[in-house]
C-alpha positions as CSV (number, residue, x, y, z in Angstrom):
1,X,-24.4,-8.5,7.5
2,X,-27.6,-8.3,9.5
3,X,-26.8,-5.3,11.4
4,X,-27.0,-3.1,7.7
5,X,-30.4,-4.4,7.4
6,X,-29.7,-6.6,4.6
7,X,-29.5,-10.6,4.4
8,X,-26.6,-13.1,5.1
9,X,-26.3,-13.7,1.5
10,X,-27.0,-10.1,0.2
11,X,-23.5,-8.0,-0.7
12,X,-23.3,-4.4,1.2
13,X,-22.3,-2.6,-2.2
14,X,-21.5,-2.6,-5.5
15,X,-17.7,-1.9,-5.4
16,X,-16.2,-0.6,-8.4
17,X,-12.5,-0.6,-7.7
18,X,-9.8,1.6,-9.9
19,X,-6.4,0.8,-9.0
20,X,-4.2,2.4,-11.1
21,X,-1.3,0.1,-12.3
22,X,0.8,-1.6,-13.4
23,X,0.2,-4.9,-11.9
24,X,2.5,-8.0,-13.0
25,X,0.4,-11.1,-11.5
26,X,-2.9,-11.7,-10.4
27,X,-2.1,-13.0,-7.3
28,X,-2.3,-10.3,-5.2
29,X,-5.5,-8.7,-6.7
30,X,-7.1,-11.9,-6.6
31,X,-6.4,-12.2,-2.7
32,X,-8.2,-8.9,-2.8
33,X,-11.5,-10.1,-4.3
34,X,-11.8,-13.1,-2.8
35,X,-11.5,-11.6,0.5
36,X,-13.9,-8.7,-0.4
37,X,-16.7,-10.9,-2.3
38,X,-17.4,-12.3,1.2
39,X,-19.3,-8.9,2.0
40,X,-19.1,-7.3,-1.2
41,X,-19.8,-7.8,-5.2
42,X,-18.4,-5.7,-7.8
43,X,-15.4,-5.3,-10.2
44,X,-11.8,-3.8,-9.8
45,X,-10.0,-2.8,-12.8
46,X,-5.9,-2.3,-13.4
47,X,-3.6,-2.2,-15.8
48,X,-0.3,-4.2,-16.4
49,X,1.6,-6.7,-18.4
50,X,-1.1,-9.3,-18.7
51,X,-4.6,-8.8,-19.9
52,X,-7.6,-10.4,-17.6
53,X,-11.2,-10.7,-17.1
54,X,-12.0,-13.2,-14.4
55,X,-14.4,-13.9,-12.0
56,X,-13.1,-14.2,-8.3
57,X,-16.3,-15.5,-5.7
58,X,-18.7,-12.2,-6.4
59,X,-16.1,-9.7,-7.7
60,X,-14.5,-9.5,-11.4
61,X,-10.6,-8.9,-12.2
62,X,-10.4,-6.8,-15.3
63,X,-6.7,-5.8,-16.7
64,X,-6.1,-3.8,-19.2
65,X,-2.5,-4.7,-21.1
66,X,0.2,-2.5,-21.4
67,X,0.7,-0.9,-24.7
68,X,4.4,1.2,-23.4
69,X,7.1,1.2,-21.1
70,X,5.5,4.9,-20.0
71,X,2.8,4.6,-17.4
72,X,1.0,7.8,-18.5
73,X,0.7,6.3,-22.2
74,X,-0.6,3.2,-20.6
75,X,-3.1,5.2,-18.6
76,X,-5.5,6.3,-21.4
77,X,-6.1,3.1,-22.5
78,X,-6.7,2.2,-19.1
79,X,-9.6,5.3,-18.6
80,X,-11.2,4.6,-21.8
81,X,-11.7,1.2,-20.9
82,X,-13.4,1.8,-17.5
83,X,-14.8,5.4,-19.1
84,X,-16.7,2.7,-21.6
85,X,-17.6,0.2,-18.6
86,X,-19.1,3.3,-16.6
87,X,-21.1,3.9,-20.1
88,X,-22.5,0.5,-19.9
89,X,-23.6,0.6,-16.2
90,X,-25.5,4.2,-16.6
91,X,-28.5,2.5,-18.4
92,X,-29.3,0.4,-14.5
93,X,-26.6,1.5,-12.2
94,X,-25.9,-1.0,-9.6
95,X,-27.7,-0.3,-6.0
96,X,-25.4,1.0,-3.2
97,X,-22.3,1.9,-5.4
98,X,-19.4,2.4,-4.3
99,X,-16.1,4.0,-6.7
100,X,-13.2,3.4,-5.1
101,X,-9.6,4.4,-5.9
102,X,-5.8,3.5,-4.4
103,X,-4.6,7.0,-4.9
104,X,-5.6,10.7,-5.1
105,X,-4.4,11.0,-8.6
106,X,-4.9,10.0,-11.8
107,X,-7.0,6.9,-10.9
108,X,-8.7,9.0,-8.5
109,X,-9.9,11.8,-10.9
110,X,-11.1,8.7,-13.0
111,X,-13.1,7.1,-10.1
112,X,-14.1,10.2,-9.4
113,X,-15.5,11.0,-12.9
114,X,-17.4,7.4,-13.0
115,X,-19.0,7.9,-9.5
116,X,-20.7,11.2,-11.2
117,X,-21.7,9.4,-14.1
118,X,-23.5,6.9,-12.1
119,X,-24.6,8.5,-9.0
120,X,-22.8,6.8,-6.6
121,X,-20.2,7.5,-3.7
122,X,-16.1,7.8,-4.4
123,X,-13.9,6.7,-1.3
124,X,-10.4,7.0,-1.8
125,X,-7.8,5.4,-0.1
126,X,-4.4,7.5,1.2
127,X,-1.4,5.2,1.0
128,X,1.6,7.9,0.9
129,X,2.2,10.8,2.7
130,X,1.9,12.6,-0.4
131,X,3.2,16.5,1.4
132,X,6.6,14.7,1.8
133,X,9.3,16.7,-0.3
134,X,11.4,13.2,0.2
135,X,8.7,11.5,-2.6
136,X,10.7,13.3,-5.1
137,X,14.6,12.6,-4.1
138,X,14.8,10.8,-7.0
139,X,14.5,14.0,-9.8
140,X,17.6,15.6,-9.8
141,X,16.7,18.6,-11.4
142,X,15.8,20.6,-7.6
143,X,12.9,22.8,-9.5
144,X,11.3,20.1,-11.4
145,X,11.3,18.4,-8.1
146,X,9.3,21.1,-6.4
147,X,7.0,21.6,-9.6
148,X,6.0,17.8,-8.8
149,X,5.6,18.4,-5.5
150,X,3.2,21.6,-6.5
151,X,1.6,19.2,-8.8
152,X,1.0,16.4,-6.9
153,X,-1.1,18.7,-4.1
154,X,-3.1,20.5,-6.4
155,X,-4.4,17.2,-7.9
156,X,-4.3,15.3,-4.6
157,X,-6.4,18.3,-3.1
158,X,-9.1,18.4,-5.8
159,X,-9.6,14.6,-5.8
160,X,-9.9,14.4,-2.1
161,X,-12.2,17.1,-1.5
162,X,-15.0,15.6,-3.8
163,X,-14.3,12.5,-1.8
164,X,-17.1,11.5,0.0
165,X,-14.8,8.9,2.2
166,X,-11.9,8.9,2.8
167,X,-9.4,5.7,4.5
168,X,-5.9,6.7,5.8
169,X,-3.1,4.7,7.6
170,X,-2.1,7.3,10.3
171,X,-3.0,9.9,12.0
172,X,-1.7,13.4,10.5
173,X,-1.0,11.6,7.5
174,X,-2.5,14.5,5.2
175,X,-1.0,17.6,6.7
176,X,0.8,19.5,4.5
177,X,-1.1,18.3,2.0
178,X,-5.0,19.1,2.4
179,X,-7.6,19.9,4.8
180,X,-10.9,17.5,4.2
181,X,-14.5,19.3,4.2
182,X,-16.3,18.4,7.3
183,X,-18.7,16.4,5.3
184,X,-16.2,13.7,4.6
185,X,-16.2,10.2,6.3
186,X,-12.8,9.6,7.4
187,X,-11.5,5.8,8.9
188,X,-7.7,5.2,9.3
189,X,-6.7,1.6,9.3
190,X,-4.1,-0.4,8.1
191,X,-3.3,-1.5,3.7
192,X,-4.4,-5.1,2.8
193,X,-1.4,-6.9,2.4
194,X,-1.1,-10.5,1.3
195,X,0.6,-11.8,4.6
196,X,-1.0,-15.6,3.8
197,X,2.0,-16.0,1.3
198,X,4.5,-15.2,4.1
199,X,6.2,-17.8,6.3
200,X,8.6,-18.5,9.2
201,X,12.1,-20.2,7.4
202,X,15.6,-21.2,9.2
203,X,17.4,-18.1,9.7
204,X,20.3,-16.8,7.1
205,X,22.9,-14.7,8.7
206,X,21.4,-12.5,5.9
207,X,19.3,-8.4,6.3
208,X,17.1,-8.2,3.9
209,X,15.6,-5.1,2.4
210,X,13.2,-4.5,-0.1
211,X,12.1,-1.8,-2.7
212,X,12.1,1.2,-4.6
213,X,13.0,4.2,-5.7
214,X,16.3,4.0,-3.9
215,X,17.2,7.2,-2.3
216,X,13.3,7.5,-0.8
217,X,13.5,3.7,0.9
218,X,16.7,4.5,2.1
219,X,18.9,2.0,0.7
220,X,21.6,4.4,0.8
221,X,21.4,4.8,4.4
222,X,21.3,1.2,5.0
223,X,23.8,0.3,2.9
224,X,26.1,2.8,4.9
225,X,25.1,1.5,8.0
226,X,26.1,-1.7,7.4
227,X,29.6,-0.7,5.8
228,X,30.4,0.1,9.7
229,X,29.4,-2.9,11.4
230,X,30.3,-5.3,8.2
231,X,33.9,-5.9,9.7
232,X,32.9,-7.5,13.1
233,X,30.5,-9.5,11.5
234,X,31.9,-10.8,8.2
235,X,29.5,-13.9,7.9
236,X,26.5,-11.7,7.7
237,X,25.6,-10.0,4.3
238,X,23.2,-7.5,3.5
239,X,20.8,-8.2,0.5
240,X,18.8,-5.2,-1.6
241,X,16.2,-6.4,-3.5
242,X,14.2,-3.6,-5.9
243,X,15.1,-1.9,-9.2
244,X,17.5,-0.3,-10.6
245,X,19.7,-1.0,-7.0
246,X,23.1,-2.3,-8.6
247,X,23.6,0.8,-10.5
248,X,22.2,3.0,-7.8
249,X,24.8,1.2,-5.3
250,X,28.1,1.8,-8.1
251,X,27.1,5.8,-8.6
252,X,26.7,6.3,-5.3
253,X,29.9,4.3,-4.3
254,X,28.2,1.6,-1.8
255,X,29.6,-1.7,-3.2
256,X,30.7,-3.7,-0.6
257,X,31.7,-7.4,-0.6
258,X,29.4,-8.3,1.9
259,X,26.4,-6.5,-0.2
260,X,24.3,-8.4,-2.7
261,X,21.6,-6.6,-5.0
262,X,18.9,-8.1,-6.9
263,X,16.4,-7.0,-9.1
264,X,12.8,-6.7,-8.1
265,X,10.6,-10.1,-8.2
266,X,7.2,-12.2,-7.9
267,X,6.0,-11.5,-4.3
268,X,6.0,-15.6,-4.2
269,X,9.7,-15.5,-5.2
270,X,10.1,-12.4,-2.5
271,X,8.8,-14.4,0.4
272,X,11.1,-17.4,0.1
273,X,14.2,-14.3,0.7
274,X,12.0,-13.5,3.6
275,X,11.4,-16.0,5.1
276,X,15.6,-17.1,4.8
277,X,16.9,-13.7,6.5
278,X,17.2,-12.8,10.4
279,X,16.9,-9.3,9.9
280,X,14.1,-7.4,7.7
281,X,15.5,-3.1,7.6
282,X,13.5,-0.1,6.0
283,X,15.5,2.6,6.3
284,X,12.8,4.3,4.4
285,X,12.8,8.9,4.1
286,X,9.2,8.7,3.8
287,X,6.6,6.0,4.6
288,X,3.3,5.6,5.1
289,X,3.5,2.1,6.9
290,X,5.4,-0.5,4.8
291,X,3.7,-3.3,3.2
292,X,7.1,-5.2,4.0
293,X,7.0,-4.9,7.5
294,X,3.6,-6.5,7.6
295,X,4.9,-9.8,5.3
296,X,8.1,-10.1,7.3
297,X,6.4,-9.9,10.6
298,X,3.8,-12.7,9.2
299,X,7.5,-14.8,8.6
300,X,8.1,-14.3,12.4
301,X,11.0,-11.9,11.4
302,X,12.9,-9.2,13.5
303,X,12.2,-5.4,11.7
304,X,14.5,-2.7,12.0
305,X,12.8,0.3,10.7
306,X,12.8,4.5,10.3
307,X,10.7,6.0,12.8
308,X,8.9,7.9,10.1
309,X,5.2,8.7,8.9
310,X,3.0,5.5,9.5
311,X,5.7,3.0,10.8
312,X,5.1,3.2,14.2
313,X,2.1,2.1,13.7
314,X,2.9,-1.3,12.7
315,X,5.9,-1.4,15.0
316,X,6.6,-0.7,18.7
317,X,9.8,-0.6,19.8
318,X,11.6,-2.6,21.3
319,X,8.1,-5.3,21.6
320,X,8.0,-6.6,18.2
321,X,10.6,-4.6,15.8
322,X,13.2,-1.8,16.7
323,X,12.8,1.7,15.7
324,X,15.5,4.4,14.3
325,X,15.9,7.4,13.9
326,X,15.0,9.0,10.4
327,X,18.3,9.2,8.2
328,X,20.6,8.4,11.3
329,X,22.9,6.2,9.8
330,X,25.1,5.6,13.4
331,X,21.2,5.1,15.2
332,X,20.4,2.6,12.4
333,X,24.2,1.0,12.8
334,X,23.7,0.4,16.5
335,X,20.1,-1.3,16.5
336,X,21.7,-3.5,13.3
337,X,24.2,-4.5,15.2
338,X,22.1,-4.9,18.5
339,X,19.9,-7.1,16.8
340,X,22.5,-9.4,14.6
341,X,24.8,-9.5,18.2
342,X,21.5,-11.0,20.1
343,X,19.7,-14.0,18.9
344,X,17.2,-14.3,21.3
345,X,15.7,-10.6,20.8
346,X,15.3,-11.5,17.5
347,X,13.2,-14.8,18.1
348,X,11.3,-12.6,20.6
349,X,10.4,-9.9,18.5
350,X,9.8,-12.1,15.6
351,X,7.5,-14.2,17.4
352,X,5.9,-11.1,18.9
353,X,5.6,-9.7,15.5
354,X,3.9,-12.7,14.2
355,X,0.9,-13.0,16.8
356,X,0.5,-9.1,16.6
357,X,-0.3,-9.5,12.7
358,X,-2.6,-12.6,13.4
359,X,-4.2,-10.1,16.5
360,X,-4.4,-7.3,14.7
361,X,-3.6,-7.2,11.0
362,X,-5.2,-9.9,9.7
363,X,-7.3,-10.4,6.8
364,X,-10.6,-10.4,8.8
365,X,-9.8,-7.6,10.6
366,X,-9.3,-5.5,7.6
367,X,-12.6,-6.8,6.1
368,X,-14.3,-5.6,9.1
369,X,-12.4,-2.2,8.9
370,X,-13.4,-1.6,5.2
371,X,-17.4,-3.2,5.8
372,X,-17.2,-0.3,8.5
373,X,-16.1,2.3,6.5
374,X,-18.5,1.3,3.4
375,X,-21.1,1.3,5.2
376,X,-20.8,4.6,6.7
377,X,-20.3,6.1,3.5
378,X,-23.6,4.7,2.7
379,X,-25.2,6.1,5.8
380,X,-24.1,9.0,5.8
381,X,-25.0,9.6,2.1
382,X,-28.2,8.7,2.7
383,X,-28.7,11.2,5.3
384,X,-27.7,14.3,3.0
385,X,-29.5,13.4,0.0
386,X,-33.0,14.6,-0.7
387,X,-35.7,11.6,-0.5
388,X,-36.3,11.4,-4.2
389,X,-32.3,11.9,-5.1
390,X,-32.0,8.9,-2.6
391,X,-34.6,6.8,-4.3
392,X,-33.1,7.4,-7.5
393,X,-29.6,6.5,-6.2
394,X,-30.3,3.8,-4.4
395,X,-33.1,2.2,-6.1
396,X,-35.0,2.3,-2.2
């Protein structure tokens, strides 16, 4: 912490962190916290099932509870709450403040709106590839579809352009979509995910893959895969795990006696399925990287995945993880069966996988990435405000 001028004990910022819901367990935002508290203090607010307001090391959990099923409903409830917080804090705003969203949407317009209140910087994180038509497979009505995906730009590109930061996951990630101003700071680096709940387990004859909505992670095309390699291996079975997948799998006419499907769960009920298959797939039509491939590569697992958007990032082929071609059912069929036909490719990758997230995609490493980043912001604010606007930020 020395090298931004400020003591071993002193936080960087004042983070206050919208992340638009829902959430259904603390767990993963408390990982958060207590990972950023190290460098950071602050606050990060959500909304979900549960209602909270705990302290986690130097940062504070607050949950707003769910009044619908409709996430829109449960939205306003959600801004006035954090509306009435950024009321509070205008009186003495925090030094070196920092609003932060997870998206460029509705949470980010809110952060957006608090950071003018108080005078301090927004960063927003990217974590889709938001110019993707394929976000929107699952509206079947074609020109609502593209009036979403009309939507979705406009309000990405006005939140992102009053960005003053901006973290991505890949390169190219925005095109399509919007062109920053020059003034923006811009760091790509990988999602936090919660890989410490993740472990290495005896190996299932068992391919596991996880999420939702169907048609955009591909569960279609996986499923069909598998239906042409099931009969050579009928002691394998292929397991979907995400909402709404049973029905999706009857409509679509998928069922198959070797294919399970299970409704989505606690990530701590998640990773014991992890860590019990051989074979972790993402046949994803658009991705930005994959939390999943990051968990199962932390439970030493072989990942088969769509060579799409940020994936390659997080897996080289034929190293640590094999890579298909996007919606290539056959391509996807013959690394399956590649992978379920040799056992000791799979330890290797799955091993490799495993010190690669320790090297590279561990929790410290994406402290120091965001440390980096905040502190840039702060810099390079400093440097285009006025001396009195930056005393009266600041509080220099």
């Amino acid at each position: 912490m020395t090298d931004h001028g400020l003591s071993s004990d002193e936080p960087l910022a004042y983070l206050l962190m919208v992340r638009e819901g829902p959430t259904y367990s603390l767990d993963d935002l408390e990982a958060t916290c207590r990972l950023l508290s190290q460098h950071f203090r602050g606050e990060l607010w959500s909304y979900g099932s549960y209602e909270a307001n705990v302290e986690v090391g130097r940062m504070r959990i607050r949950v707003v509870k769910d009044r619908s099923l409709r996430k829109l409903i449960n939205f306003v409830p959600f801004a006035r709450a954090v509306l009435r917080r950024a009321r509070e804090l205008r009186a003495a705003p925090p030094e070196r403040l920092i609003v932060t969203s997870y998206d460029p949407f509705k949470g980010g317009l809110l952060a957006w709106r608090v950071s003018r209140m108080l005078g301090g910087a927004f960063l927003c994180e990217v974590n889709g590839v938001y110019g993707d038509p394929n976000n929107f497979l699952h509206i079947r009505f074609v020109p609502w579809r593209w009036l979403r995906l009309l939507q979705v730009r406009l309000l990405g590109s006005f939140v992102l352009r009053r960005a003053d930061a901006v973290r991505l996951l890949f390169t190219g990630q925005l095109e399509n979509f919007v062109r920053l101003t020059k003034a923006t700071t811009v760091r790509q680096f990988f999602d936090r995910a919660n890989t410490e709940c993740f472990y290495p387990g005896p190996e299932e004859p068992m391919i596991l893959a996880v999420g939702f909505p169907f048609m955009i992670k591909g569960m279609d095309i996986l499923a069909s895969a598998f239906r042409r390699i099931a009969p050579r291996h009928p002691t394998w079975k292929l397991v979907l795990i995400g909402h709404q997948i049973p029905d999706e799998l009857r409509v679509r006419g998928l069922e198959q006696s070797q294919v399970y499907a299970l409704p989505g769960m606690p990530q701590q009920e998640l990773a014991k399925w992890v860590s019990r298959c051989s074979i972790l797939a993402l046949a994803s039509r658009t991705e930005a990287m994959g939390r999943i491939l990051l968990e199962s590569a932390a439970a030493g697992k072989c990942r088969v995945a769509a060579r799409v958007g940020g994936v390659p990032t997080v897996v080289s082929h034929g190293v640590d993880g094999l890579l298909f071609e996007k919606e290539n059912v056959l391509d996807l069929a013959e690394n399956l069966e590649r992978a379920i036909e040799d056992e000791g490719l799979r330890h290797r990758m799955g091993a490799t996988a495993r010190e690669r997230i320790a090297r590279e995609f561990s929790a410290s490493a994406y402290l120091g990435h965001y440390t980096e980043l905040v502190s840039a912001t702060l810099a390079a604010r400093r440097t285009a405000q006025p001396p009195a606007a930056k005393t009266s930020a600041y509080g220099a």
